[in-house]
C-alpha positions in Angstrom: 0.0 0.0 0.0 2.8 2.8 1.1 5.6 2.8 3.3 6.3 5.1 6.9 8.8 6.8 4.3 6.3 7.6 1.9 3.6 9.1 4.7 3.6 13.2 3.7 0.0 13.7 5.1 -1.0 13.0 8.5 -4.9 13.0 10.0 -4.7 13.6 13.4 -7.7 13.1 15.9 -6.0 15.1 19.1 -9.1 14.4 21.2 -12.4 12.7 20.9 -14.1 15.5 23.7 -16.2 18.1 22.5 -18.6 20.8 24.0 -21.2 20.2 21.3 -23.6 18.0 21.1 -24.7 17.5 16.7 -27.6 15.4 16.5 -25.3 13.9 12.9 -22.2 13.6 15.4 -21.6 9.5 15.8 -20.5 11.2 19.7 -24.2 12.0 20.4 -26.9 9.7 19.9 -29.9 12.2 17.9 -27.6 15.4 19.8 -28.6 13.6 23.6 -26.8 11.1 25.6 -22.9 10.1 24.5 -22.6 7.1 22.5 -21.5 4.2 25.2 -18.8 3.2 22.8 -16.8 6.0 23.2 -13.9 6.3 25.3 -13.3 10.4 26.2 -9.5 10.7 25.4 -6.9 13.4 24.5 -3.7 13.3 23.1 -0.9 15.5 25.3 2.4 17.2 24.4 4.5 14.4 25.8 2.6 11.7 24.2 2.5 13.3 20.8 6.6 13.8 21.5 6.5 9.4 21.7 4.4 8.8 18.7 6.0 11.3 16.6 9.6 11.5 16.4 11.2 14.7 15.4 12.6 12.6 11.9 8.8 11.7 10.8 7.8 15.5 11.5 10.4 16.7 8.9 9.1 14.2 6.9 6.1 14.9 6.7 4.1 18.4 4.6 1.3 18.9 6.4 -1.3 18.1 9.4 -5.0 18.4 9.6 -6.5 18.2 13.0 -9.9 17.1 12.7 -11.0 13.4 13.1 -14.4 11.4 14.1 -15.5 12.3 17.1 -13.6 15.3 18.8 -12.9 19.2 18.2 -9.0 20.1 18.7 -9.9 23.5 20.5 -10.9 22.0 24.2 -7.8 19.5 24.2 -5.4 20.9 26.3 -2.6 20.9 24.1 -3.5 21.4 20.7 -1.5 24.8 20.5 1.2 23.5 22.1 1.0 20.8 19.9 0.9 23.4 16.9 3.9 25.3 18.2 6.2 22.2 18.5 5.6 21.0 14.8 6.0 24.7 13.4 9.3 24.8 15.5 10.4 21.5 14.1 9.2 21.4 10.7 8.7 25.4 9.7 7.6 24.6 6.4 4.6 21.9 7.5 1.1 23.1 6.3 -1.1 23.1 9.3 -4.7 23.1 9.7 -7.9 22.4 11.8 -11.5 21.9 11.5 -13.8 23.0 14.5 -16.8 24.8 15.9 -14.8 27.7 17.1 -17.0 27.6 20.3 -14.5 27.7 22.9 -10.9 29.4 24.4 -10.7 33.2 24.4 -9.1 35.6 22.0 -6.0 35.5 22.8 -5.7 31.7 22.2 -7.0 32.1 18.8 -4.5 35.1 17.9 -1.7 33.0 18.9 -2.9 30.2 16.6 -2.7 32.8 13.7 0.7 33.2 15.1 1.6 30.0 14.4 -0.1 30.1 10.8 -2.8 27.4 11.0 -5.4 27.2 8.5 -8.6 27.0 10.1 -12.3 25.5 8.9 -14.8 26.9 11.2 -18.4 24.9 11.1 -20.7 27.7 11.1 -24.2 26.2 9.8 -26.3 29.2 9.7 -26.3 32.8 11.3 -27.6 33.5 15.2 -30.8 32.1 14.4 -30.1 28.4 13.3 -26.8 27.6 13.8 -27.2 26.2 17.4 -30.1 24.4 15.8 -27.4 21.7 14.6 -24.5 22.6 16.7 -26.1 22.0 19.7 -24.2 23.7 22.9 -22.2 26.4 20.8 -22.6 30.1 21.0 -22.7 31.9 17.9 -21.4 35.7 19.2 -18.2 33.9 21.0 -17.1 31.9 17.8 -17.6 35.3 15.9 -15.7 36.9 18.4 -12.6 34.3 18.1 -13.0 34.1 14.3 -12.4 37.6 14.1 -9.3 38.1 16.5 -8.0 34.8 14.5 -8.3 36.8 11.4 -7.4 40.1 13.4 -3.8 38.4 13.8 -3.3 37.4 10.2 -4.8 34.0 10.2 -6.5 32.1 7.2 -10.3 31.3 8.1 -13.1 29.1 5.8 -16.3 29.6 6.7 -18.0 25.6 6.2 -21.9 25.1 6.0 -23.5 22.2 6.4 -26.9 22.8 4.4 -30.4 22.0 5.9 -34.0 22.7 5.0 -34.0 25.1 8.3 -30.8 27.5 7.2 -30.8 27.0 3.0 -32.5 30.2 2.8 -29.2 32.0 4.6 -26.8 30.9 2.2 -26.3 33.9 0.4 -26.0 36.0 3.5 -23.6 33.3 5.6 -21.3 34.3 2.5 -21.4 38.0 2.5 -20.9 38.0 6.3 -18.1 35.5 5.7 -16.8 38.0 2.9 -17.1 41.1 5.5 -15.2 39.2 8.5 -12.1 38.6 5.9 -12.7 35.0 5.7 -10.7 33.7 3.0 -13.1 30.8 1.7 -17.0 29.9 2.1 -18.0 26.6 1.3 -21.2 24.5 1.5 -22.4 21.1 2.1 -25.6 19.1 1.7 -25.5 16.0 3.9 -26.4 12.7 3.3 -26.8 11.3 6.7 -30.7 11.8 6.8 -32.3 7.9 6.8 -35.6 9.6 7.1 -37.2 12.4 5.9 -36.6 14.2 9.2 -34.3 13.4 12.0 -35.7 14.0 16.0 -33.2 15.7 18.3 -33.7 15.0 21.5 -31.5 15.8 25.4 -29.4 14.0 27.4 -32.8 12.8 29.0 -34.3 11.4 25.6 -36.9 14.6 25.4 -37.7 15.5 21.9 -36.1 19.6 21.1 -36.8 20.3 17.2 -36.3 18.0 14.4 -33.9 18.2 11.1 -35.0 18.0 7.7 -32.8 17.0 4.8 -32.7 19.8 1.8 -34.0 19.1 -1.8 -30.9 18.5 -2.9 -29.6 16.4 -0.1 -33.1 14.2 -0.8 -32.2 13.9 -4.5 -28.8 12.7 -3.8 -29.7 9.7 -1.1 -30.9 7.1 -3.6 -27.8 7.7 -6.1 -25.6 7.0 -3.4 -27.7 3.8 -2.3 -27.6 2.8 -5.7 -23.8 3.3 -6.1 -23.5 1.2 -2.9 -25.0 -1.8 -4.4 -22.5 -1.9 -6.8 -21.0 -5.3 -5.8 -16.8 -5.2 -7.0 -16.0 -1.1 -7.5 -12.8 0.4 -7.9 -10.6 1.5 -5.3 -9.5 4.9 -5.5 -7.6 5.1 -2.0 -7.3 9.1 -1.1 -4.8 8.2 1.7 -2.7 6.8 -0.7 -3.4 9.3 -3.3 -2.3 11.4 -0.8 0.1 9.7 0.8 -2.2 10.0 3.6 -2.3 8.7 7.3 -4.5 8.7 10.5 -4.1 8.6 14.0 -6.9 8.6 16.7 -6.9 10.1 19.5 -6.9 6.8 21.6 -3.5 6.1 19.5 -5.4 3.9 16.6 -3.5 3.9 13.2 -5.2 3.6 9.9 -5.2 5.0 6.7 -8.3 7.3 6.8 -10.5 8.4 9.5 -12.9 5.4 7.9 -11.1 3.3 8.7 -11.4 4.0 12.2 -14.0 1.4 13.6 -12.9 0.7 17.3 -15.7 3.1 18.6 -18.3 1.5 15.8 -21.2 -0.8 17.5 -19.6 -3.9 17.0 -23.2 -5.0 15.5 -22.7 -2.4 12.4 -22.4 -4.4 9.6 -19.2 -2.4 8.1 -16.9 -3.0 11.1 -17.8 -6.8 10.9 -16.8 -6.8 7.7 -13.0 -5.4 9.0 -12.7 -7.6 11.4 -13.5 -10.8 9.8 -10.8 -9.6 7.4 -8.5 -7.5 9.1 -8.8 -8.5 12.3 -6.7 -5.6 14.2 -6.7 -1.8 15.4 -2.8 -1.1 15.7 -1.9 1.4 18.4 0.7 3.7 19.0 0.5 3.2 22.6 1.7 -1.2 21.9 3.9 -0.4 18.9 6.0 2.3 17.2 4.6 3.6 13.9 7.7 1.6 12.3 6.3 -1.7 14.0 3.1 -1.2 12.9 3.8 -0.2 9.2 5.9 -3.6 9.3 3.6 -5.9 10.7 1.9 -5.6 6.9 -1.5 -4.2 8.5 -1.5 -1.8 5.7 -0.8 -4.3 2.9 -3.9 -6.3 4.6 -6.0 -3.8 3.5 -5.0 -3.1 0.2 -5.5 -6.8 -0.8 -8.6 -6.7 -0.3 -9.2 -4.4 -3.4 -8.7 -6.5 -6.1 -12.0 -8.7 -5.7 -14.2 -7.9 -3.0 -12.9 -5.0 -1.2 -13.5 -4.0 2.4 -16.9 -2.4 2.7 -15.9 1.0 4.2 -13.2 1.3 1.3 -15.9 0.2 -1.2 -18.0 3.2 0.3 -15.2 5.9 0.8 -13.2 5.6 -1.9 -15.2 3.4 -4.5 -17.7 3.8 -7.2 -19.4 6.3 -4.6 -16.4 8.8 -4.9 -17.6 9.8 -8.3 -20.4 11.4 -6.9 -18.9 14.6 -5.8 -17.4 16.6 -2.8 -20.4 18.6 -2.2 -22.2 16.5 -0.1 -21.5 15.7 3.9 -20.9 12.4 4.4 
């Protein structure tokens, strides 16, 4: 599949803790109570010191802090984090997605300082943003985009799309445009099973419910469609990338799909891995080096050339041709 040496990407899941609560989240079952299969971890300065070694920094061109299940802004590190691989590597690309609901000002000017590229999820204006990011507060990620951008930083506004907030496209962009954002982007998802999803509290009581857009509606049965499709052809975007992640309970993979130890064990996809691949390498039982030698990655590409794994059929098969433009 690739070697360590040819790693140039990494994915890195620094904690799988977040304030918000989105119904869509796989943390939050319908935005109430935490999924039981999650275990609440972080990755800290020191550890990230062990798993990466100053030689694989250097290596390496970028690193995207996003993952599953977390948002890098309440681990405790992440800008310490930021700070050591700028001082190692000063030419790395670095970049995070979040909800920009949480840490003060001053945090986010010294992440600008450090020249991260930041995604913030803004899915609406006051009105409806909180209506899928349950538990953030519009005003105070305003107030850190702006001293973000204030100190030179490179912010994207990203908008997941839903019948509640499709009529504020136009104006998320222009107030994206008047805050110096750099990029605006949109998203339709394709998560809805229904025609409506209930959110609900950490109790079970029902809030308000979600409803898919137009667009997102026309697109579910093409991708169910695509899906049936028994033998497709892998396209791998880690390797096209040269592409690696890490969770933050010290899980290596190549994508974030890939990434099944928290999936119900019931879910038909991680079955499918386990029957066949059998394993979740970890950074906290081996080195990166052991684990790229053990031939876990050569495992999965294998599987490709007849009946491929399921998650790698869905990710990076026939259902890739579909587009970017829709969340899923």
């Amino acid at each position: 599949m690739y070697k360590l040496t040819d790693i140039k990407d990494v994915h890195l899941e620094i904690t799988s803790k977040c304030q918000a609560k989105c119904p869509m989240c796989p943390r939050r079952i319908q935005g109430g109570p935490l999924n039981p299969f999650i275990h609440l971890d972080e990755i800290t300065l020191d550890t990230f010191k062990k798993w990466f070694p100053e030689d694989f920094i250097k290596q390496i061109d970028s690193m995207f802090m996003c993952g599953n299940l977390g948002d890098p802004i309440v681990s405790k590190d992440t800008l310490e984090i930021y700070q050591h691989l700028r001082a190692t590597n000063p030419a790395i690309r670095l970049a995070m997605h979040t909800n920009g609901s949480a840490r003060d000002p001053e945090w986010w000017t010294k992440l600008a300082q450090e020249r991260v590229k930041v995604t913030f999820g803004l899915d609406g204006l006051s009105d409806t943003n909180h209506l899928y990011r349950i538990s953030t507060n519009f005003d105070k990620i305003i107030e850190n985009a702006k001293a973000f951008i204030a100190a030179g930083g490179f912010a994207k506004w990203h908008m997941l799309v839903f019948k509640h907030n499709e009529h504020q496209v136009e104006e998320a962009e222009q107030m994206s445009k008047d805050l110096g954002f750099k990029m605006f982007s949109t998203k339709h998802t394709s998560r809805f099973k229904n025609d409506s999803l209930q959110v609900i509290d950490e109790q079970g009581k029902p809030l308000h419910k979600l409803e898919p857009t137009q667009k997102s509606n026309d697109m579910i049965p093409l991708i169910e469609q695509s899906q049936k499709e028994t033998t497709p052809t892998i396209v791998c975007k880690a390797v096209k990338n040269s592409q690696l992640y890490v969770s933050a309970c010290g899980n290596v993979s190549p994508c974030c799909w890939l990434d099944m130890e928290w999936i119900p064990p019931m879910q038909e996809s991680r079955i499918d891995y386990m029957t066949r691949i059998g394993e979740f390498p970890n950074l906290n039982k081996n080195s990166l080096k052991e684990i790229f030698d053990n031939g876990y990655f050569d495992k999965i590409e294998k599987t490709w050339g007849h009946s491929p794994l399921q998650e790698c059929g869905k990710q990076c098969g026939s259902f890739d041709k579909l587009g970017a433009q829709f969340e899923n």
